[in-house]
C-alpha positions in Angstrom: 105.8 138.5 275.4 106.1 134.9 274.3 109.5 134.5 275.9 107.5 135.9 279.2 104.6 133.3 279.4 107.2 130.1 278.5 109.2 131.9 281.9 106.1 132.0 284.0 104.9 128.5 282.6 108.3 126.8 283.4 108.1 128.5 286.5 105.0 127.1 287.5 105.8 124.0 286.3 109.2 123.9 288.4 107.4 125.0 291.6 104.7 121.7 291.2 107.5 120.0 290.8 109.3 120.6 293.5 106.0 120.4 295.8 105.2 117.2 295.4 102.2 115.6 294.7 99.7 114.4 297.6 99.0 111.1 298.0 95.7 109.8 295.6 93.4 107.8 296.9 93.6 104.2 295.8 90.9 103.4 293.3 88.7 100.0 294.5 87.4 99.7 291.1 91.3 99.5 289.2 92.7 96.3 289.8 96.7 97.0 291.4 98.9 95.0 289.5 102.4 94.9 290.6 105.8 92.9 290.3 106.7 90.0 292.9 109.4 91.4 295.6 107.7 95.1 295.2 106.1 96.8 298.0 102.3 99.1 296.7 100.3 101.0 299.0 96.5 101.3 298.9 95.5 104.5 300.2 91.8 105.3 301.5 90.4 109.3 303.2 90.2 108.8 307.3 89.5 110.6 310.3 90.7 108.9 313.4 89.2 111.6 315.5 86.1 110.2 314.8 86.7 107.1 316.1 86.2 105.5 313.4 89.2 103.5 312.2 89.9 101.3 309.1 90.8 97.4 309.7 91.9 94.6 307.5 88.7 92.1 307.5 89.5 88.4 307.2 93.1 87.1 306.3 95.3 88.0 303.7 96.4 85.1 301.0 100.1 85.5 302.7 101.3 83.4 299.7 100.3 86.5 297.3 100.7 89.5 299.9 101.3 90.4 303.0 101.0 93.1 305.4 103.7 95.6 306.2 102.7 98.9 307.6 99.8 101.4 308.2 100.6 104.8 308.5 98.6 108.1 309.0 99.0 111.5 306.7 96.7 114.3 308.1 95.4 116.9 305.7 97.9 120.2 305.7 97.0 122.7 307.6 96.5 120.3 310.3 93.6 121.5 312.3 91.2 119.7 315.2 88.4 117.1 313.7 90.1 117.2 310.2 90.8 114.2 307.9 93.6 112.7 306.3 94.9 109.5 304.6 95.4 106.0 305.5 98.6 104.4 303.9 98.0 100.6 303.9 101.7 99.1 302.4 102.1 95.6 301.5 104.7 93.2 300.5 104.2 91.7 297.1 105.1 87.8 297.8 104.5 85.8 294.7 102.6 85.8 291.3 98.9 85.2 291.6 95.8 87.3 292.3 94.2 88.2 296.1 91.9 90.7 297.5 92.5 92.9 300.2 89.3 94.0 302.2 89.1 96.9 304.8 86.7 97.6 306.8 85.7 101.0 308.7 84.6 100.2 312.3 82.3 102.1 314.6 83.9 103.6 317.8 81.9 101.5 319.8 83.9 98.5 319.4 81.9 96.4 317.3 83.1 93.6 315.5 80.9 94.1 312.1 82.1 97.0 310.2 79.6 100.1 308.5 81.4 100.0 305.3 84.2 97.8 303.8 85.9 98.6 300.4 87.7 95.6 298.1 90.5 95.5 296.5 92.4 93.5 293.9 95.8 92.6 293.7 97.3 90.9 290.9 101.0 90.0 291.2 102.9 89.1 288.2 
C-alpha cells in the first residue's frame, strides 16, 4: 500500500510538471530585482474586451529599463467576455532603481486613467 501512494504521488507530481505552471500575477508590493542584461516580465489580470486596456503612464528611466514587448495570455478555456493576462517584458539596462507605472484606461479614450499600479525595479 505504501509503494502505491509514492506511485500515485510521483504521478501527480510528474503530470504538474509537465503542465506547466500559469503565469502569477506580478506582486506591486515586492520590489523586482534583477541582473543588468536580463529581460523580467510584470504581469497584471486584463480583459481587453472590456475596453479597458493597461498603458505605461509617464516615461521610463531608459538608463535603468526599457520597454520590450506586451503580449496577451487569455484564460484557458477561452470563452467570449473572459479575462486573461498582460505580459509587460522589459530590458534590464544598468544598475540602479526605477518605477514602472501602468495605468488602466477607460474605453472612452481618456487620457487620465481609473486605476494605476506601481512598480519597483531594482537592477543590480
Amino acid at each position: 500500500m505504501r509503494q502505491f501512494c509514492f506511485l500515485i504521488l510521483g504521478i501527480l507530481l510528474l503530470m504538474i510538471t509537465a503542465c506547466g505552471g500559469r503565469l502569477k500575477v506580478t506582486d506591486p508590493a515586492v520590489p523586482l530585482e534583477v541582473a543588468a542584461g536580463k529581460t523580467f516580465d510584470i504581469v497584471i489580470g486584463a480583459n481587453p474586451t472590456t475596453g479597458y486596456e493597461w498603458q505605461l503612464v509617464g516615461a521610463l528611466d531608459e538608463v535603468v529599463v526599457q520597454f520590450v514587448t506586451k503580449t496577451y495570455e487569455p484564460d484557458k478555456p477561452v470563452v467570449a467576455g473572459s479575462g486573461g493576462l498582460d505580459v509587460w517584458r522589459f530590458q534590464a539596462v544598468s544598475p540602479g532603481e526605477s518605477q514602472i507605472v501602468l495605468g488602466h484606461f477607460p474605453p472612452d479614450g481618456s487620457d487620465v486613467p481609473e486605476q494605476t499600479v506601481t512598480f519597483t525595479v531594482i537592477v543590480q
